[in-house]
PyMOL CGO cylinders between C-alpha atoms (Angstrom):
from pymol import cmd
from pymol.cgo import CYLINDER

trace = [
    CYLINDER, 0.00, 0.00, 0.00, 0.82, 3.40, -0.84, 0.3, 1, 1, 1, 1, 1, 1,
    CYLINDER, 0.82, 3.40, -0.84, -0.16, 6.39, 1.05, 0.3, 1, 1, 1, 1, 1, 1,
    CYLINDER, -0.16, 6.39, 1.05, 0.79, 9.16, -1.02, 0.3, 1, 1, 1, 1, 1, 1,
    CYLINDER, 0.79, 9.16, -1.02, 3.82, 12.24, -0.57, 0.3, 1, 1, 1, 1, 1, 1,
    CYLINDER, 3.82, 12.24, -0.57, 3.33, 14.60, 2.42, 0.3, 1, 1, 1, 1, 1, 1,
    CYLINDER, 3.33, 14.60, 2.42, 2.01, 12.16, 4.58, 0.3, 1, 1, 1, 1, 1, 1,
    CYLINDER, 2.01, 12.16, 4.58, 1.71, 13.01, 8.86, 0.3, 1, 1, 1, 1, 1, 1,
    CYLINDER, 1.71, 13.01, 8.86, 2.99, 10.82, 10.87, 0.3, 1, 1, 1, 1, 1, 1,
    CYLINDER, 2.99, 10.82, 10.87, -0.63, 9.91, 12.73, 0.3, 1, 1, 1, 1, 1, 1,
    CYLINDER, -0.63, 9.91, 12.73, -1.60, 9.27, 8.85, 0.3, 1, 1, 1, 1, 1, 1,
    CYLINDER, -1.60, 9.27, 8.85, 1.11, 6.81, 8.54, 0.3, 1, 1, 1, 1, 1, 1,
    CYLINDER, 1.11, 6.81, 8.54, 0.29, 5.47, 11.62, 0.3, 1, 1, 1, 1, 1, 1,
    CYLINDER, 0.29, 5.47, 11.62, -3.29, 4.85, 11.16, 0.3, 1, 1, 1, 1, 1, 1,
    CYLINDER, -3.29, 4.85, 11.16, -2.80, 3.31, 7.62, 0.3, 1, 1, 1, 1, 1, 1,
    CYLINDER, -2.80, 3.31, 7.62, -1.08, 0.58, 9.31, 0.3, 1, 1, 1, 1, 1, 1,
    CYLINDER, -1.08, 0.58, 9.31, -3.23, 0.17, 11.79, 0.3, 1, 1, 1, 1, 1, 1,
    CYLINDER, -3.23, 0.17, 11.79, -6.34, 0.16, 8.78, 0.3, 1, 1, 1, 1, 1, 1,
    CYLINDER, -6.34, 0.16, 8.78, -4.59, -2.52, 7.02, 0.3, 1, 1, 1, 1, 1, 1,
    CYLINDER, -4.59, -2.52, 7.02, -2.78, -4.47, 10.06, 0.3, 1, 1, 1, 1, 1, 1,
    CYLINDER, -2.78, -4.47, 10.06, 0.39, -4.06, 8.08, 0.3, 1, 1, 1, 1, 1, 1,
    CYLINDER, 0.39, -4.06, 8.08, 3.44, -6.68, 9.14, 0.3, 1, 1, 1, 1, 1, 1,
    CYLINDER, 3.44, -6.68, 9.14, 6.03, -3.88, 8.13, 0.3, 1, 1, 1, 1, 1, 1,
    CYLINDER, 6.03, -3.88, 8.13, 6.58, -0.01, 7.44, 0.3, 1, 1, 1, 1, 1, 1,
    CYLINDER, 6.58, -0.01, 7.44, 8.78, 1.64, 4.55, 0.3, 1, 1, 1, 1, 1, 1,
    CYLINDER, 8.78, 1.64, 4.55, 9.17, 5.42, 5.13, 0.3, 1, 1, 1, 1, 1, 1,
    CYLINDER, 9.17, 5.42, 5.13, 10.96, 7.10, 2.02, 0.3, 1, 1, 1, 1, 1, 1,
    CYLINDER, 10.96, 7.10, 2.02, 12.70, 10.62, 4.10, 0.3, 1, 1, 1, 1, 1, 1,
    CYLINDER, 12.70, 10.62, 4.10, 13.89, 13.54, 1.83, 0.3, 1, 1, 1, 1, 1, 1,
    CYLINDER, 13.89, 13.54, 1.83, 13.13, 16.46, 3.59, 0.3, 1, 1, 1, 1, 1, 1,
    CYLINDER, 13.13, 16.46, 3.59, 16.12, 15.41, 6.23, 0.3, 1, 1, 1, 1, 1, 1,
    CYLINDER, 16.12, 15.41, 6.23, 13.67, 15.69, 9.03, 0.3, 1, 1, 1, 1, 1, 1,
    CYLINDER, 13.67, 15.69, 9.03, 14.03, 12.04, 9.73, 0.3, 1, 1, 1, 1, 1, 1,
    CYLINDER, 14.03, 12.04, 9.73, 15.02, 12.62, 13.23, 0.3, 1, 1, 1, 1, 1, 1,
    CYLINDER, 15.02, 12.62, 13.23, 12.23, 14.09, 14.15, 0.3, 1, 1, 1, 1, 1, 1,
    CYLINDER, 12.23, 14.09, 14.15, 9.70, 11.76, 11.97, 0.3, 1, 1, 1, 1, 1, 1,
    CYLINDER, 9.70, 11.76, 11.97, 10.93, 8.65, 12.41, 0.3, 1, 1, 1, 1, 1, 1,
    CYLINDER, 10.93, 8.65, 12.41, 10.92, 8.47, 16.32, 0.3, 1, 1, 1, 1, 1, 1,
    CYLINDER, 10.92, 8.47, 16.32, 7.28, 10.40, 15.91, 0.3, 1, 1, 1, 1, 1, 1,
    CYLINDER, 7.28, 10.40, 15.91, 6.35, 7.41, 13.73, 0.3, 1, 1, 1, 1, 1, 1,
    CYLINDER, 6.35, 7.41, 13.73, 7.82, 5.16, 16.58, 0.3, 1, 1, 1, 1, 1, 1,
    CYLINDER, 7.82, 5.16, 16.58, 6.21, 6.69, 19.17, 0.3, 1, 1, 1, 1, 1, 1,
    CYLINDER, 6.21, 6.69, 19.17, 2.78, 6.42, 17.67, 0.3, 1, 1, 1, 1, 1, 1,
    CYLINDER, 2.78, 6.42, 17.67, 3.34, 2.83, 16.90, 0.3, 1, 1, 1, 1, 1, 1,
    CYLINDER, 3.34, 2.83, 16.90, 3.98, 2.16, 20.51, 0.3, 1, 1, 1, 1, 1, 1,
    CYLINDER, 3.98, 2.16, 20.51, 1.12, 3.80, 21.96, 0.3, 1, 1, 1, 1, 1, 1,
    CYLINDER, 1.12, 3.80, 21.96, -1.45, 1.84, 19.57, 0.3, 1, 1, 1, 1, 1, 1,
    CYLINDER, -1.45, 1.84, 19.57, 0.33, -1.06, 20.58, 0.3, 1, 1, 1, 1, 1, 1,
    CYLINDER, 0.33, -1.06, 20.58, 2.02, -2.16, 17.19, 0.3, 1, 1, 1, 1, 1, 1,
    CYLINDER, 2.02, -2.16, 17.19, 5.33, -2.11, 18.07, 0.3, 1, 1, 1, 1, 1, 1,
    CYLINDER, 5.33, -2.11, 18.07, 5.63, -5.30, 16.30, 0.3, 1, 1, 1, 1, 1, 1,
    CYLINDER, 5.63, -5.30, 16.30, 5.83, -3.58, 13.03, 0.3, 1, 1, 1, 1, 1, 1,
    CYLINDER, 5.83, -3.58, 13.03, 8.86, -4.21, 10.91, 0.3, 1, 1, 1, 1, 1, 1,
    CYLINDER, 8.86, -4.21, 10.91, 9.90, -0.68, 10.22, 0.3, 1, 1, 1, 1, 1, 1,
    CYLINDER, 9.90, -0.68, 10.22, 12.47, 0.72, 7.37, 0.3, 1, 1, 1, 1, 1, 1,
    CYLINDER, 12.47, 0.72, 7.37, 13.84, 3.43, 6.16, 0.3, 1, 1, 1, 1, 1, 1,
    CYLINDER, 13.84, 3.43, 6.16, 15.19, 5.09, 3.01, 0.3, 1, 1, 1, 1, 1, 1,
    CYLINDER, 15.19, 5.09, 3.01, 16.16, 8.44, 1.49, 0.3, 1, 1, 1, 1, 1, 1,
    CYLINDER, 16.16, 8.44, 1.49, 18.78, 11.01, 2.00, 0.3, 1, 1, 1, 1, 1, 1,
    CYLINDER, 18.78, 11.01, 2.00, 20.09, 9.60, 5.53, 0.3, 1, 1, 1, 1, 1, 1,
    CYLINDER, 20.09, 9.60, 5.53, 23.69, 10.52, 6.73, 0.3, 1, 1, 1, 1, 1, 1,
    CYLINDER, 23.69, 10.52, 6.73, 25.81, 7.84, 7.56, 0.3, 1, 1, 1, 1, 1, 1,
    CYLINDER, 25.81, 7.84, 7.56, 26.15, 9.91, 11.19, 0.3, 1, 1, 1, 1, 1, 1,
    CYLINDER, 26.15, 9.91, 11.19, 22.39, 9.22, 12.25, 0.3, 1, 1, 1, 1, 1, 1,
    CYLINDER, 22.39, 9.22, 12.25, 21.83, 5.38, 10.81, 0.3, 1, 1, 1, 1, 1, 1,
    CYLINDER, 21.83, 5.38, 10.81, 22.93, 4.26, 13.93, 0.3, 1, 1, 1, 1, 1, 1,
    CYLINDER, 22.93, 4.26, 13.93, 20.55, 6.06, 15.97, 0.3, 1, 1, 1, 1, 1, 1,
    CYLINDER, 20.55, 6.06, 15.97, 17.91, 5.60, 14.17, 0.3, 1, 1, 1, 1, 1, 1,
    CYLINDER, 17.91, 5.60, 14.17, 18.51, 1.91, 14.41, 0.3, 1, 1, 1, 1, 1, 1,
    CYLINDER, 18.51, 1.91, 14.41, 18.70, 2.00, 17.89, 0.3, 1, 1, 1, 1, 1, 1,
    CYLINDER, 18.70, 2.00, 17.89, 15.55, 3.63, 18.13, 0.3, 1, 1, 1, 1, 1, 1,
    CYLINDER, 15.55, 3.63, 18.13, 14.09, 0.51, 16.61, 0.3, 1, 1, 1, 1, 1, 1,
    CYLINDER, 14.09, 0.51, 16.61, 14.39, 0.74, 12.89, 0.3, 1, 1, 1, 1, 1, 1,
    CYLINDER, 14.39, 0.74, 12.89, 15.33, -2.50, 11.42, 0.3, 1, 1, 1, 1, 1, 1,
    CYLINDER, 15.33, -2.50, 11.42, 17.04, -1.32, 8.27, 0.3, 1, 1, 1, 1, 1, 1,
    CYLINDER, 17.04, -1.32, 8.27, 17.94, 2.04, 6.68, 0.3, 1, 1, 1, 1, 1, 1,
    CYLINDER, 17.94, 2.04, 6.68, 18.40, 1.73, 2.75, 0.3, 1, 1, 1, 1, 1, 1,
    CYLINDER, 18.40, 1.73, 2.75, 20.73, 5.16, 1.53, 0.3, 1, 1, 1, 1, 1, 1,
    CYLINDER, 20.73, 5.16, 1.53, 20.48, 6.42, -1.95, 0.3, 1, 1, 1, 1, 1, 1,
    CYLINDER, 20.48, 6.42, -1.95, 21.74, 3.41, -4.44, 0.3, 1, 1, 1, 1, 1, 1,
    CYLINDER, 21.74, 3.41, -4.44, 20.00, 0.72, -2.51, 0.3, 1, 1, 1, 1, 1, 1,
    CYLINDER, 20.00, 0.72, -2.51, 18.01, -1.08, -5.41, 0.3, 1, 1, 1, 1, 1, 1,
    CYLINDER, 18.01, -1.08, -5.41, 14.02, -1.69, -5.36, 0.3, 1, 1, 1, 1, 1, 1,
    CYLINDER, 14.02, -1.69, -5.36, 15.77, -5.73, -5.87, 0.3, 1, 1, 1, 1, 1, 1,
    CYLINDER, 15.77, -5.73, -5.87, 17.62, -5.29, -2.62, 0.3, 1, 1, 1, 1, 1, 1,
    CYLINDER, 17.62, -5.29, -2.62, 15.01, -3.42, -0.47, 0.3, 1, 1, 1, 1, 1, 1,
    CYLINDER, 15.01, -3.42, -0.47, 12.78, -6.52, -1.48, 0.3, 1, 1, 1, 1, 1, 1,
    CYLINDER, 12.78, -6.52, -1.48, 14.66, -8.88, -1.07, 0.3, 1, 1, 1, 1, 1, 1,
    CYLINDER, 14.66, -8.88, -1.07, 15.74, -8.08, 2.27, 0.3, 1, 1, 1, 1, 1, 1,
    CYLINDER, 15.74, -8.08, 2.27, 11.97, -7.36, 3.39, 0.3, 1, 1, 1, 1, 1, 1,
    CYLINDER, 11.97, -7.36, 3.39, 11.08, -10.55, 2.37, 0.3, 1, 1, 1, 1, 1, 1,
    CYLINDER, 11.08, -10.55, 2.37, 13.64, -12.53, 4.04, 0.3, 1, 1, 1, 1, 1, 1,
    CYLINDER, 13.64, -12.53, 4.04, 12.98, -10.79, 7.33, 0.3, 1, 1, 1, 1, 1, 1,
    CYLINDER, 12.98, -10.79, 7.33, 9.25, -10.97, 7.54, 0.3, 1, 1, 1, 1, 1, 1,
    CYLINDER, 9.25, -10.97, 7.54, 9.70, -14.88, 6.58, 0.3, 1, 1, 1, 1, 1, 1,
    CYLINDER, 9.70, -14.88, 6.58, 12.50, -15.25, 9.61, 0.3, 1, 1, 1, 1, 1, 1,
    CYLINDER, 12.50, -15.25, 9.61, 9.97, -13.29, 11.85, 0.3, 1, 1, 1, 1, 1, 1,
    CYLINDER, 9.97, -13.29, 11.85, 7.36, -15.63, 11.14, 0.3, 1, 1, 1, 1, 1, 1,
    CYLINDER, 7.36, -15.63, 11.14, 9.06, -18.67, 12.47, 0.3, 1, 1, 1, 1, 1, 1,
    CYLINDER, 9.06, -18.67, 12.47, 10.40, -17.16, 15.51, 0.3, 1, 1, 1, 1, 1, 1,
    CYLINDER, 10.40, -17.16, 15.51, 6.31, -17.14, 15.91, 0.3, 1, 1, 1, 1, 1, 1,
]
cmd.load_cgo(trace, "trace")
């Protein structure tokens, strides 16, 4: 599912919680990704969906992968990373996820 450019976090949110979604892509440009990703996170949490599998791509510096990793993102894809890869790797974790289950 795609929700469109320009999207608020509580949009974002609520999408997944619409369509139950097993993971979340967020595609950051603007470089505000320290303040929307742990938004995103936040909101996540509080409807109890922490579960979600959450990545993200864009125009990240190297400098903040780590922390936004440690705030619970499971993968941030930098500019080059093919729509191949991305798949590839979302794939392989949701099927690992489901038989730790």
């Amino acid at each position: 599912m795609y929700t469109g450019l320009h999207q608020t976090p509580e949009q974002i949110v609520q999408a997944v919680i619409q369509e139950d979604a097993d993971a979340l892509g967020l595609s950051l440009l603007s470089g505000a990704h320290l303040v929307l990703v742990p938004r995103v996170i936040d909101l996540l949490k509080s409807e109890g969906r922490e579960d979600v599998l959450l990545l993200v791509g864009g125009i990240i510096p190297d400098d903040d992968i780590a922390g936004l990793e440690a705030l619970g993102v499971a993968r941030v894809f930098t500019p080059g990373a093919s729509l191949a890869e991305i798949g590839t790797w979302l794939e392989s974790t949701l099927d690992a996820r489901e038989h730790l289950h």
